[in-house]
C-alpha positions in Angstrom: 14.7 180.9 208.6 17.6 178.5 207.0 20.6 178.2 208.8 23.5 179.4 206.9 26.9 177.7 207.9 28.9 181.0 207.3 26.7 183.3 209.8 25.9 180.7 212.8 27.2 183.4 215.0 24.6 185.7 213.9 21.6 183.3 213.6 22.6 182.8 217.1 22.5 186.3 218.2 19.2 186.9 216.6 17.5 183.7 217.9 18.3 185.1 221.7 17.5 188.4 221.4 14.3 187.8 219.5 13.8 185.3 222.7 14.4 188.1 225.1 12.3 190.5 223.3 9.3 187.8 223.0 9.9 187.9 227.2 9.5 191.5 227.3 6.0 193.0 228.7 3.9 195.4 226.4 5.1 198.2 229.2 8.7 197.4 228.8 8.1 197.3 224.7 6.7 200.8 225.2 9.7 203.0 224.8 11.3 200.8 221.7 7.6 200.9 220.2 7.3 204.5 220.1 11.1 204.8 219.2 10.2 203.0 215.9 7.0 204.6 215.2 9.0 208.2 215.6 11.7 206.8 213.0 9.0 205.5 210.8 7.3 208.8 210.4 10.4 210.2 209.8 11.3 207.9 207.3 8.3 208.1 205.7 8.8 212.6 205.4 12.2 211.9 204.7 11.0 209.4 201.6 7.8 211.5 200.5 10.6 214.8 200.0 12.4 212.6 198.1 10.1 211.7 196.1 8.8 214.7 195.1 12.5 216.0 194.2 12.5 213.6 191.7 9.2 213.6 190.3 10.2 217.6 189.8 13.1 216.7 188.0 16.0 216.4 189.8 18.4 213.8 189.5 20.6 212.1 191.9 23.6 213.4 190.4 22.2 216.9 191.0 21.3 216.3 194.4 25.3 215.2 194.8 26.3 218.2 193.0 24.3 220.5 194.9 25.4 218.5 198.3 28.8 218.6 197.7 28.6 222.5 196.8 26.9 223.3 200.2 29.6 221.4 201.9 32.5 222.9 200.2 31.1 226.9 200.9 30.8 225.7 204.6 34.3 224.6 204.4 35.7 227.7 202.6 33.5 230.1 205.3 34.9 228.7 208.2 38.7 229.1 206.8 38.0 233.2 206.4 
């Protein structure tokens, strides 16, 4: 990794807490490991979904559209 003059307060951040983390046991990793793995597989239903929207068809203007219309009939329920 190249230093870059405008983030040395980052690069140091990183460098430390990739130090502490290289520290860590494979117990202590545990919980953070199976943290990521749960995000990953969730990221990787969340992406297959999306996927398959668009392969149907539907374009991200659509999905806005149709968003935005769920949101605003929320909004107009909870005022009656």
């Amino acid at each position: 990794m190249k230093d870059n003059p405008k983030n040395k307060f980052e690069t140091a951040v990183n460098r430390a807490g990739a130090e502490k983390w290289k520290k860590l046991s494979a117990a202590e990793k545990g919980p953070y490991m199976a943290e990521a793995k749960r995000r990953m597989e969730e990221y990787h239903k969340s992406n297959a979904a999306y996927n398959k929207r668009v392969a149907a068809g539907a374009s991200n203007q659509e999905e806005s559209y149709n968003s935005m219309s769920k949101v605003d009939d929320e909004e107009e329920e909870e005022e009656d």
